[in-house]
FIKOLZA-1660 file (N, C-alpha, C; in steps of 0.1 Angstrom, whole numbers, plus 5000, padded with zeros to 4 digits):
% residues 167
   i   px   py   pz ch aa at
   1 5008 4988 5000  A  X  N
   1 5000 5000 5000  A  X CA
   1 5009 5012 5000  A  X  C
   2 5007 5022 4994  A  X  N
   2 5013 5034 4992  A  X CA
   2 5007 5044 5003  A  X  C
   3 5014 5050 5007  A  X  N
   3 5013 5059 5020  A  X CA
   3 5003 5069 5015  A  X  C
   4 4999 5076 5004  A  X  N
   4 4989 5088 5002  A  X CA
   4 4976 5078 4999  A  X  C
   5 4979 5069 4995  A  X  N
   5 4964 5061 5000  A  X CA
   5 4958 5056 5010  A  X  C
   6 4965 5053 5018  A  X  N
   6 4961 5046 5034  A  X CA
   6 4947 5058 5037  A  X  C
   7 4956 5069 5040  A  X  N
   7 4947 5078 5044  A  X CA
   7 4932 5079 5041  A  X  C
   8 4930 5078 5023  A  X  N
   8 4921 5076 5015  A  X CA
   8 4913 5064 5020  A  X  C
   9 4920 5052 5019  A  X  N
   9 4911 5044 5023  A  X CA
   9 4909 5039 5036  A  X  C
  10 4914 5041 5046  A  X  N
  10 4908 5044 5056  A  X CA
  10 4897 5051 5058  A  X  C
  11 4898 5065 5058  A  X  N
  11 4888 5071 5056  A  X CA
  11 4873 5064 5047  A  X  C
  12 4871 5057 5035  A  X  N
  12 4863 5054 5025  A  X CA
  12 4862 5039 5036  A  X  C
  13 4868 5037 5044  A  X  N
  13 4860 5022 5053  A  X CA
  13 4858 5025 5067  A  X  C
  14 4861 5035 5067  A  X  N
  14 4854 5046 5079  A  X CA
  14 4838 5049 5076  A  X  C
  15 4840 5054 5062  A  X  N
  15 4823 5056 5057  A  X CA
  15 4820 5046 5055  A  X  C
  16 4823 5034 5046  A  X  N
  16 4816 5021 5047  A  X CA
  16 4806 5018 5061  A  X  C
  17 4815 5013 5068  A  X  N
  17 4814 5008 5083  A  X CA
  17 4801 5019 5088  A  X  C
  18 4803 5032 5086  A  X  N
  18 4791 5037 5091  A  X CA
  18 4781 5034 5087  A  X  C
  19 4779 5031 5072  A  X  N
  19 4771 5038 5065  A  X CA
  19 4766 5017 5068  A  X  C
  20 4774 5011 5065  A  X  N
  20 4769 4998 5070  A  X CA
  20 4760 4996 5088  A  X  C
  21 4769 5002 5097  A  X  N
  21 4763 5005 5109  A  X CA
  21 4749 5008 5111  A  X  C
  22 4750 5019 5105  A  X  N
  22 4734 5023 5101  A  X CA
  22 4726 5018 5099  A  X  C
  23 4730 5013 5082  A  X  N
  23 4719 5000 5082  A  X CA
  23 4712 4992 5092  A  X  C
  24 4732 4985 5095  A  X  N
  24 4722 4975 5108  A  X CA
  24 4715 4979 5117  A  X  C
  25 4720 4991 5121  A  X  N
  25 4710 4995 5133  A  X CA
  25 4691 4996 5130  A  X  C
  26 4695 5001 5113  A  X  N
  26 4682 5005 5110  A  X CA
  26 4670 4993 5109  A  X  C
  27 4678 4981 5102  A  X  N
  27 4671 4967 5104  A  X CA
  27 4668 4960 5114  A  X  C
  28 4679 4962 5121  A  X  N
  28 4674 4961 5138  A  X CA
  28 4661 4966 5145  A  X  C
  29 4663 4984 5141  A  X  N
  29 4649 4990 5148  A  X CA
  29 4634 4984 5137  A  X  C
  30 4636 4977 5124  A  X  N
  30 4629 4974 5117  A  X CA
  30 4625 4964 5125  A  X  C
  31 4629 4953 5131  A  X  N
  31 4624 4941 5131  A  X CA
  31 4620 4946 5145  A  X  C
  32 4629 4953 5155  A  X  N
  32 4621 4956 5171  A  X CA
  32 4607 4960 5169  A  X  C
  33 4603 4971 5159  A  X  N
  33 4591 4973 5156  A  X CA
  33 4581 4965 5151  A  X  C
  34 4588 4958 5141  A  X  N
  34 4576 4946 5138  A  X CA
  34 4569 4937 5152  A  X  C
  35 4583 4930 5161  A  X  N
  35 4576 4927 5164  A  X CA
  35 4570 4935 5181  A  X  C
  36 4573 4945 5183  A  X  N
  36 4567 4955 5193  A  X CA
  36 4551 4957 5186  A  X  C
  37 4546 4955 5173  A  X  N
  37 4536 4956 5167  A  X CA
  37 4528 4943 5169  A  X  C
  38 4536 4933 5169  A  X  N
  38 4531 4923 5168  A  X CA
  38 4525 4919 5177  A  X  C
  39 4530 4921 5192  A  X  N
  39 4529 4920 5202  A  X CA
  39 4515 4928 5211  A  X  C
  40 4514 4946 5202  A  X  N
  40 4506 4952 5208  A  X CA
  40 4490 4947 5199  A  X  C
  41 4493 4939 5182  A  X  N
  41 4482 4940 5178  A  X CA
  41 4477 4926 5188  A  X  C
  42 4486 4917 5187  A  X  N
  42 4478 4903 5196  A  X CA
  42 4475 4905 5208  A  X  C
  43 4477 4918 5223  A  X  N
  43 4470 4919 5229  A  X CA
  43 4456 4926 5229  A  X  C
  44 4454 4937 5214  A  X  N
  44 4445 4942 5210  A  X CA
  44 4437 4930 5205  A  X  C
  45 4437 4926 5198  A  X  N
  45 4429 4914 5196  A  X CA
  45 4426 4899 5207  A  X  C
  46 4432 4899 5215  A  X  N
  46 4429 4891 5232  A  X CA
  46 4417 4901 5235  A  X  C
  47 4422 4913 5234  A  X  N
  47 4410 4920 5243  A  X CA
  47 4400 4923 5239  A  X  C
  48 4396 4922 5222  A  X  N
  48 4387 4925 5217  A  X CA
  48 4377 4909 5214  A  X  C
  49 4385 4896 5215  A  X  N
  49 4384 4887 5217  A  X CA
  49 4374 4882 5230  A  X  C
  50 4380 4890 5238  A  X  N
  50 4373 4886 5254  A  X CA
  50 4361 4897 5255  A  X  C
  51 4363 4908 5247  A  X  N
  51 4347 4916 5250  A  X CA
  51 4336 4911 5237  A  X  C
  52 4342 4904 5232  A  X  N
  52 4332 4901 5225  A  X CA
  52 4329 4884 5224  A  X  C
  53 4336 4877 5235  A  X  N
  53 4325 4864 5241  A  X CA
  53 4319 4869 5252  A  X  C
  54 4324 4882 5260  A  X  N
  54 4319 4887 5275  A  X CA
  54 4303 4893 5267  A  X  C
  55 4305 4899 5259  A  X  N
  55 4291 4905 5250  A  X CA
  55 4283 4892 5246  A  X  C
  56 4288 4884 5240  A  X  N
  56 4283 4868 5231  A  X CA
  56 4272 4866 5244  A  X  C
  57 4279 4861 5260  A  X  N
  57 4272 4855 5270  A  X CA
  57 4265 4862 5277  A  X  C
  58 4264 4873 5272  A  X  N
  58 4253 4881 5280  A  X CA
  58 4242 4884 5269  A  X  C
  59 4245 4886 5260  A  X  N
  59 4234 4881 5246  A  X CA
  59 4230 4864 5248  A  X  C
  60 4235 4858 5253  A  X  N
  60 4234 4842 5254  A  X CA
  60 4222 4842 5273  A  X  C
  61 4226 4851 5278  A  X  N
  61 4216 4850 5290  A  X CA
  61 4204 4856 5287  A  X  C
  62 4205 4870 5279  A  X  N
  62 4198 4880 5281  A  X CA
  62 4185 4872 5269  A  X  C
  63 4189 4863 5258  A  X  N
  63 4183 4858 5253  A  X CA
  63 4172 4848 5260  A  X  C
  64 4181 4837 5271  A  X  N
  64 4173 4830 5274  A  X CA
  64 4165 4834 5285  A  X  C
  65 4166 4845 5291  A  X  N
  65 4156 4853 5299  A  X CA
  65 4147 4861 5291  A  X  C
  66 4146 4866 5276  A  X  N
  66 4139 4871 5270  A  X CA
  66 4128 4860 5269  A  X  C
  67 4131 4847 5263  A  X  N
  67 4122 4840 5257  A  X CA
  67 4115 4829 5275  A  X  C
  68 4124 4830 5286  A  X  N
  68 4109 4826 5293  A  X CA
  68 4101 4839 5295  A  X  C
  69 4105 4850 5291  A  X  N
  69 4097 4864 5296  A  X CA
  69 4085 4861 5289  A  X  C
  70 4085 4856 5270  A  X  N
  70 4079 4860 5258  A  X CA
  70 4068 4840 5265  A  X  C
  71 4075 4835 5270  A  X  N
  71 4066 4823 5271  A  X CA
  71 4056 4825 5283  A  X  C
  72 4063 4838 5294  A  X  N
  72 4050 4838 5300  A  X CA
  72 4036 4848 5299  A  X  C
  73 4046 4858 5284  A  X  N
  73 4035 4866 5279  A  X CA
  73 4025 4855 5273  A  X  C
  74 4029 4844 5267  A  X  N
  74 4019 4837 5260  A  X CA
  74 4013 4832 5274  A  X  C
  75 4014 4824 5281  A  X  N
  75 4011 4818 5291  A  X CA
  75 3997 4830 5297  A  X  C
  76 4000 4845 5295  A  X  N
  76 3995 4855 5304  A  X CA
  76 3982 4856 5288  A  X  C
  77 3985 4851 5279  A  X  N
  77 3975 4852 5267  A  X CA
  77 3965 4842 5263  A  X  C
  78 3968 4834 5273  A  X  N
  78 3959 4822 5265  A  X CA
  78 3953 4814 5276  A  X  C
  79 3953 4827 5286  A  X  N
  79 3940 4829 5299  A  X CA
  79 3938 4815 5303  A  X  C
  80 3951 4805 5307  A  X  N
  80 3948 4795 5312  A  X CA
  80 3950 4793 5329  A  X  C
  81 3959 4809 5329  A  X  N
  81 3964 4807 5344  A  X CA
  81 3951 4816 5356  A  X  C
  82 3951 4811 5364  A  X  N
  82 3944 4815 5373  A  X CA
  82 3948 4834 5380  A  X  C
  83 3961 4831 5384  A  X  N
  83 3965 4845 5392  A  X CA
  83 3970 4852 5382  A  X  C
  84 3966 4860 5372  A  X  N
  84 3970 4870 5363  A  X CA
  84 3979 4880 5367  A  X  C
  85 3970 4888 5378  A  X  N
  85 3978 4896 5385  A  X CA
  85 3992 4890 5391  A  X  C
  86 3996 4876 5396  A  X  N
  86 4011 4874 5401  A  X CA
  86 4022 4875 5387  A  X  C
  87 4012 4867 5377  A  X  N
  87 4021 4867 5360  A  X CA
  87 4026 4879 5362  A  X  C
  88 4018 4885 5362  A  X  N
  88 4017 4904 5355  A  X CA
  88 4032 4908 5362  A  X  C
  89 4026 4905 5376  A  X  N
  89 4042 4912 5385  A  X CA
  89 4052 4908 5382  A  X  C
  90 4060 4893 5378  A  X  N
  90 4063 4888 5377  A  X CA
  90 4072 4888 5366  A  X  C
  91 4066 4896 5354  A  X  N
  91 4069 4895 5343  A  X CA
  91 4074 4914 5339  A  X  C
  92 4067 4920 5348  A  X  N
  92 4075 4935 5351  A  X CA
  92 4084 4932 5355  A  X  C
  93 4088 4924 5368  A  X  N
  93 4101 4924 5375  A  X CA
  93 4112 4917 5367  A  X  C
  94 4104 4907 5357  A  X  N
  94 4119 4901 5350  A  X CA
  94 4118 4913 5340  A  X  C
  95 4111 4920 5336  A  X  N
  95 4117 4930 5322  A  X CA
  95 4123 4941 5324  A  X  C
  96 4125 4948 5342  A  X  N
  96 4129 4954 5347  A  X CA
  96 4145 4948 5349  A  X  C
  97 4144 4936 5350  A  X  N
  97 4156 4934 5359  A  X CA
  97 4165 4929 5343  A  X  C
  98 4159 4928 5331  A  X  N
  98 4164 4926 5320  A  X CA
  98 4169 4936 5313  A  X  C
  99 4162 4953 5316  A  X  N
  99 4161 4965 5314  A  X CA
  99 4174 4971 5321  A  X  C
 100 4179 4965 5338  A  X  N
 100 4192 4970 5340  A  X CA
 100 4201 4966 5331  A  X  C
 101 4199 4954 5333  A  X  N
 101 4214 4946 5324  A  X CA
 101 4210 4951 5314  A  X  C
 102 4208 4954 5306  A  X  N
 102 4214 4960 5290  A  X CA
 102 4214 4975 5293  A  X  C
 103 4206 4984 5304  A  X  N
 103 4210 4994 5306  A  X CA
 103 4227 4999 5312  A  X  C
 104 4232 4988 5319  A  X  N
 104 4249 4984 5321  A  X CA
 104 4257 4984 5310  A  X  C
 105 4249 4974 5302  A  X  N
 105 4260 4970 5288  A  X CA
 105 4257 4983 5280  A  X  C
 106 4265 4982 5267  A  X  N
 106 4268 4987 5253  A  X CA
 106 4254 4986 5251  A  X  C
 107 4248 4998 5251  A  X  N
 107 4232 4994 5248  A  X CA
 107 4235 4993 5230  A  X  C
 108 4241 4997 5223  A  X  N
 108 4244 4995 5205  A  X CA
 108 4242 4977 5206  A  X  C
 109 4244 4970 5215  A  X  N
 109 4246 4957 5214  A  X CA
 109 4234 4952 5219  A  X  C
 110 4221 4958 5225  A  X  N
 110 4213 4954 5230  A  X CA
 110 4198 4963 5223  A  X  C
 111 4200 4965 5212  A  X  N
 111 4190 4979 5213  A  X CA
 111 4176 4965 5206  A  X  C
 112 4181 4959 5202  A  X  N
 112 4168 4947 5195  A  X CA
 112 4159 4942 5212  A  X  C
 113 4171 4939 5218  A  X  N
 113 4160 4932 5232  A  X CA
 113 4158 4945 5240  A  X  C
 114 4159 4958 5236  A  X  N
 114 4154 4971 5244  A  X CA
 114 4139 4977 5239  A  X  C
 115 4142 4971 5224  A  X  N
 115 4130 4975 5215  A  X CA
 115 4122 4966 5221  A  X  C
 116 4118 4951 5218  A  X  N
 116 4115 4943 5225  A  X CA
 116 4104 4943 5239  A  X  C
 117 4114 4947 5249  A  X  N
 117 4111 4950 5264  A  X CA
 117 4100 4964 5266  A  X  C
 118 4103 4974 5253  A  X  N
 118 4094 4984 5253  A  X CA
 118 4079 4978 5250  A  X  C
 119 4079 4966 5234  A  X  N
 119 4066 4961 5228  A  X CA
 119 4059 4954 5246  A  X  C
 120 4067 4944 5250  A  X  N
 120 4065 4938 5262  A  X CA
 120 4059 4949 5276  A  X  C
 121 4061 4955 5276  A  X  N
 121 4060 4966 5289  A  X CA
 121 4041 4972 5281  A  X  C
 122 4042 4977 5266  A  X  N
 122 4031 4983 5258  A  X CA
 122 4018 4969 5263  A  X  C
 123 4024 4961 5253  A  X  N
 123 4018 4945 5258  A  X CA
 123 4006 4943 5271  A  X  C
 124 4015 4946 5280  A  X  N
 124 4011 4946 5296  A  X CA
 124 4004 4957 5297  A  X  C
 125 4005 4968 5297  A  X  N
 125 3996 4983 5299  A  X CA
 125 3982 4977 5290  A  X  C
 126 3984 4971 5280  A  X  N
 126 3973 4967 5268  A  X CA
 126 3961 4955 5278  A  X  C
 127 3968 4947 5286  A  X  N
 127 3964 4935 5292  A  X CA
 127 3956 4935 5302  A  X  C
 128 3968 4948 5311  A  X  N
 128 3957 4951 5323  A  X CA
 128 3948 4960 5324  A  X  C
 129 3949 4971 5310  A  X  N
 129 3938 4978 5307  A  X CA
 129 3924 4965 5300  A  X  C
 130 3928 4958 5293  A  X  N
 130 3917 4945 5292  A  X CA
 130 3914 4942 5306  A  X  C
 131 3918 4935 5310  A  X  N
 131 3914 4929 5326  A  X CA
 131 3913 4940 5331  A  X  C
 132 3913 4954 5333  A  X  N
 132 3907 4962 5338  A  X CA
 132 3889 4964 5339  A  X  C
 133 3890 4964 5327  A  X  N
 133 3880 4967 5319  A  X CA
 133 3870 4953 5317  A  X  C
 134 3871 4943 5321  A  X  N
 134 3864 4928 5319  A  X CA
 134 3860 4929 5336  A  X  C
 135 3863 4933 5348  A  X  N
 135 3861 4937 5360  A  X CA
 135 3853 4945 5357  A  X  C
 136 3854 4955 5353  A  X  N
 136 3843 4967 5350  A  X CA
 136 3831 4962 5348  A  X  C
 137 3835 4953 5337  A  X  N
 137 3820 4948 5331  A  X CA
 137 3818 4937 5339  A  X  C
 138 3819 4930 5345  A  X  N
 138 3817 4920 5353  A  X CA
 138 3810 4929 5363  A  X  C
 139 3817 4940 5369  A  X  N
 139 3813 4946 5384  A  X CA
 139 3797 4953 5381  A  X  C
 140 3795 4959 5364  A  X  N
 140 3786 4964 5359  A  X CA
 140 3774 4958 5358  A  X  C
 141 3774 4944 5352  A  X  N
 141 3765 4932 5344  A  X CA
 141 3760 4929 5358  A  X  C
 142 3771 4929 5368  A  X  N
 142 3759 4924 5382  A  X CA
 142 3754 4930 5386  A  X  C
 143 3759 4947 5386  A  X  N
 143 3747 4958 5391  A  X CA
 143 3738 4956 5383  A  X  C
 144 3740 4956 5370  A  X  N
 144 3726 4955 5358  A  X CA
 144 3714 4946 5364  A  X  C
 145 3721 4932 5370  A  X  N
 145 3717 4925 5370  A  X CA
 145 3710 4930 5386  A  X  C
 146 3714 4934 5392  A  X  N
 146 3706 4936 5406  A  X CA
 146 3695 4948 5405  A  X  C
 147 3700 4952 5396  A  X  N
 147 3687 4965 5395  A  X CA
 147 3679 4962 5385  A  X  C
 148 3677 4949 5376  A  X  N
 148 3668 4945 5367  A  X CA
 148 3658 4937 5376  A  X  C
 149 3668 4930 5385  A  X  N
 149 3661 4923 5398  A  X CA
 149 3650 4928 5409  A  X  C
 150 3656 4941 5407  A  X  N
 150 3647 4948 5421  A  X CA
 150 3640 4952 5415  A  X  C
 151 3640 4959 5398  A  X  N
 151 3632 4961 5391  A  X CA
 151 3622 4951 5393  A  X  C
 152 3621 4941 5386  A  X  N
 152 3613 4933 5383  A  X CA
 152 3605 4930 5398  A  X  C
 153 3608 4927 5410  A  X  N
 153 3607 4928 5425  A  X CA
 153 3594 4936 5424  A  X  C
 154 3601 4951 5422  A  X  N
 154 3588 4960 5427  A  X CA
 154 3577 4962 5414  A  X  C
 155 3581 4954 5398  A  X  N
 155 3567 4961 5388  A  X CA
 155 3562 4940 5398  A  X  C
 156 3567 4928 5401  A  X  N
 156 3557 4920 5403  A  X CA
 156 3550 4924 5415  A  X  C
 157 3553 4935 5426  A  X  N
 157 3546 4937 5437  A  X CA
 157 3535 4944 5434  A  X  C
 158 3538 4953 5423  A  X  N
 158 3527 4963 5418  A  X CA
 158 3518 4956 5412  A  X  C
 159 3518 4944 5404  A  X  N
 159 3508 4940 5394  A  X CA
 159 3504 4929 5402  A  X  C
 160 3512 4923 5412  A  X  N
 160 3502 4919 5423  A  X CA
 160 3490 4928 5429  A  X  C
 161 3494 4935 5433  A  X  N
 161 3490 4947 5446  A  X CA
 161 3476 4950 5431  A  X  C
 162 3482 4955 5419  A  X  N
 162 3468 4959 5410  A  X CA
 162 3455 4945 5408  A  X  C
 163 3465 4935 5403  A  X  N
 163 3453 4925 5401  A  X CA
 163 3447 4922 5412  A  X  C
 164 3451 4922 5427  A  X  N
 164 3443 4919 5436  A  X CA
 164 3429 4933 5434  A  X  C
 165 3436 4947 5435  A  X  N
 165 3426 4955 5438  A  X CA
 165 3414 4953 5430  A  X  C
 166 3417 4949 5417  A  X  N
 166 3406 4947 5405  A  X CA
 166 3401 4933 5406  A  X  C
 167 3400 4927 5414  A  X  N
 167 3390 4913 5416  A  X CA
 167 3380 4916 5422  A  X  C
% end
C-alpha cells in the first residue's frame, strides 16, 4: 500500500462501516418494531376477543331470559292461568331486571331486546287495561243485573197489589 492512499482508504472504510452501521442499526429497529407491533396487535385482539365472548354470553343470558319472559306473555294470553295479576308482576320484575342489564351493557349491542322489552312493557299496559276493563264489566252486568232484579221485584209487587185491587 502506498502511504497517500492509506489515508484515502481508511477514511472510505470509515464511511463504509458507518454507513453499513446504520443500516444494521436501522434493520434492527425494523424488526424491534415489527415485532413490538406484533405484540401490541395480539393483545389488542385478546382484548377484543374477550369483549366480545363477555358480550356473546350476555346476549346468550339475556336471550334465554327474553324467551321465558315472551313464554309467559303467551302463558298470560291464553287465559289458562288463574293468578293473572302474580304473572303480570312477575313479568315487570323480569323486564325490569332485563332492562338493567342491558342498561349496564353497550346498549348499540342490546337495542333489539330494548326495543323488545318496550313492545313487552306496551303488551302489559294493553292487558291490564283489558282485565281492567272485563272487571268493569263484570262489576257492571251484576249491578245491571241487581237493578233488573229489584226492578222486576217492585213492577211484580205492583201487578200483584193491582190485580188483587181489581178482583
Amino acid at each position: 500500500m502506498k502511504p497517500e492512499n492509506t489515508s484515502e482508504i481508511s477514511r472510505k472504510y470509515r464511511v463504509f462501516f458507518g454507513y453499513f452501521f446504520t443500516l444494521l442499526c436501522f434493520s434492527l429497529l425494523c424488526t424491534f418494531f415489527l415485532f413490538k407491533t406484533h405484540k401490541d396487535q395480539l393483545a389488542r385482539i385478546t382484548q377484543q376477543d374477550l369483549d366480545f365472548n363477555a358480550t356473546q354470553n350476555k346476549q346468550f343470558a339475556l336471550t334465554d331470559r327474553v324467551d321465558l319472559l315472551v313464554k309467559k306473555m303467551r302463558l298470560l294470553n291464553s287465559n289458562q292461568i288463574e293468578n293473572n295479576a302474580f304473572l303480570v308482576n312477575e313479568i315487570t320484575s323480569q323486564a325490569t331486571d332485563i332492562q338493567s342489564i342491558i342498561k349496564n351493557s353497550d346498549s348499540a349491542d342490546f337495542v333489539v331486546y330494548a326495543k323488545m322489552l318496550q313492545q313487552i312493557r306496551r303488551a302489559l299496559v294493553v292487558k291490564d287495561s283489558i282485565s281492567e276493563l272485563g272487571k268493569q264489566e263484570e262489576f257492571l252486568r251484576m249491578s245491571l243485573n241487581a237493578c233488573i232484579g229489584s226492578y222486576n221485584r217492585h213492577a211484580q209487587q205492583k201487578i200483584n197489589y193491582n190485580s188483587e185491587r181489581f178482583r
